[in-house]
C-alpha positions in Angstrom: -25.7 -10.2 -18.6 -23.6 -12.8 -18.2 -20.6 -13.2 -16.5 -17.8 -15.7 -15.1 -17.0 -15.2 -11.3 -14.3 -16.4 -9.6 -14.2 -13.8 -6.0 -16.9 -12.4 -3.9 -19.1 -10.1 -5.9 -20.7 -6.8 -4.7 -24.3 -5.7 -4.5 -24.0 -4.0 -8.2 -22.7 -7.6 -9.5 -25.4 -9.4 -8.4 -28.1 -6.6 -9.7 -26.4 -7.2 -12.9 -26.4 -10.7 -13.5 -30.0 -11.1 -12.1 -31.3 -8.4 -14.5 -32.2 -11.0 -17.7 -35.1 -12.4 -14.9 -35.7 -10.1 -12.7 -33.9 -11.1 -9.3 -33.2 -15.0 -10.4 -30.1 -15.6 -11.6 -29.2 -18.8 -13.4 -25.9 -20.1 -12.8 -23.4 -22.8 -13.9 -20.7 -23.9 -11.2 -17.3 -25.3 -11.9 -17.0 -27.6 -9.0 -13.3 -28.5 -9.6 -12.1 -25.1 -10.2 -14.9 -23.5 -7.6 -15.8 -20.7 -10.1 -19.2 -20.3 -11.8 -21.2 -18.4 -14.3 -23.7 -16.3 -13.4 -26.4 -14.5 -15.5 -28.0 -14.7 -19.0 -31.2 -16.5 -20.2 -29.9 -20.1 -20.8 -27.7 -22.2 -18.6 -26.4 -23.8 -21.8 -24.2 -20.0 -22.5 -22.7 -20.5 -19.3 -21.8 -23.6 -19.8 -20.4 -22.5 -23.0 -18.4 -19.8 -21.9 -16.8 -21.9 -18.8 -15.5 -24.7 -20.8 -14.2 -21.6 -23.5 -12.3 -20.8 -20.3 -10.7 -24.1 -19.5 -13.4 -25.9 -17.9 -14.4 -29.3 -18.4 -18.3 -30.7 -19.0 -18.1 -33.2 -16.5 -17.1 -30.5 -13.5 -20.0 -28.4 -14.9 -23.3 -28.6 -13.2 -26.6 -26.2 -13.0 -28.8 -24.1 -10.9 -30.5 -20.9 -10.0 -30.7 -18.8 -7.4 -33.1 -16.4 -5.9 -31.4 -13.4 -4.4 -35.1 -12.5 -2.8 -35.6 -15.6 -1.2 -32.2 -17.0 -1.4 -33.0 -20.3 -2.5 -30.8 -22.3 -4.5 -31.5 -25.0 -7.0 -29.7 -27.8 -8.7 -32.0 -27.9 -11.6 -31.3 -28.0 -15.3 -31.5 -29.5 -18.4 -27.3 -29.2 -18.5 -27.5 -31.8 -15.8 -28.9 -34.6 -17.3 -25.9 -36.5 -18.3 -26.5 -40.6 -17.6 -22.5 -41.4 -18.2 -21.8 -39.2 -15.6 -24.4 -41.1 -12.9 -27.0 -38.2 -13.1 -30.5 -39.1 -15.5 -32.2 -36.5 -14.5 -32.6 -32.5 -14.6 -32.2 -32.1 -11.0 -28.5 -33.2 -9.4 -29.0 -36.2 -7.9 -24.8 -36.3 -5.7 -25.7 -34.7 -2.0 -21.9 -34.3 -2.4 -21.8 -31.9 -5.4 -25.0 -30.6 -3.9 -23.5 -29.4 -1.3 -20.0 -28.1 -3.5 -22.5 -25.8 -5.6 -24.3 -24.8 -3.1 -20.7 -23.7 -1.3 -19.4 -22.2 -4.5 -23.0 -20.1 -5.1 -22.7 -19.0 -1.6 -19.2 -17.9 -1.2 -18.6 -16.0 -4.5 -22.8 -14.7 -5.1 -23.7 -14.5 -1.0 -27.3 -15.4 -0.7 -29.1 -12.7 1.4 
């Protein structure tokens, strides 16, 4: 399921929006407006539904995390986006690197 988060989610949340893949949860964070969306199969529905919700592409960036491990990535294909300085999947700015990793952590917790 996916699902737009903008507060601290519960245990039950994050067993929902993990469900699609089994403990790995795709995500897509709105660094300006420090919200994301959490859940689903493709990163490109997240994306979708968070500019549907006032967002704008270039604050958009993708990842996963894994609430087993609780690693966190900053890879996708919604990243790739050469105007915006970033040619590749992965997301090349330690600076928003470090904003989505915030933004996972405080509203998805990582344990």
């Amino acid at each position: 399921m996916l699902l737009i988060i903008r507060n601290k989610v519960d245990e039950g949340v994050r067993e929902i929006v993990s469900a699609d893949l089994g403990g790995y949860t795709r995500v897509v964070v709105d660094v300006r407006r420090k919200i994301l969306a959490a859940g689903g199969e493709l990163r490109i529905h997240g994306k979708k539904l968070l500019m549907e919700d006032g967002s704008k592409q270039s604050d958009l960036w993708g990842g996963s995390i894994d609430f087993k491990t609780g690693d966190i990535n900053f890879d996708s294909v919604i990243n790739v986006r050469p105007k915006d300085g970033n040619r590749s999947r992965e997301v090349l700015d330690k600076k928003i690197r470090k904003q989505m990793e915030s933004i996972i952590t405080n509203l998805l917790g990582r344990d």
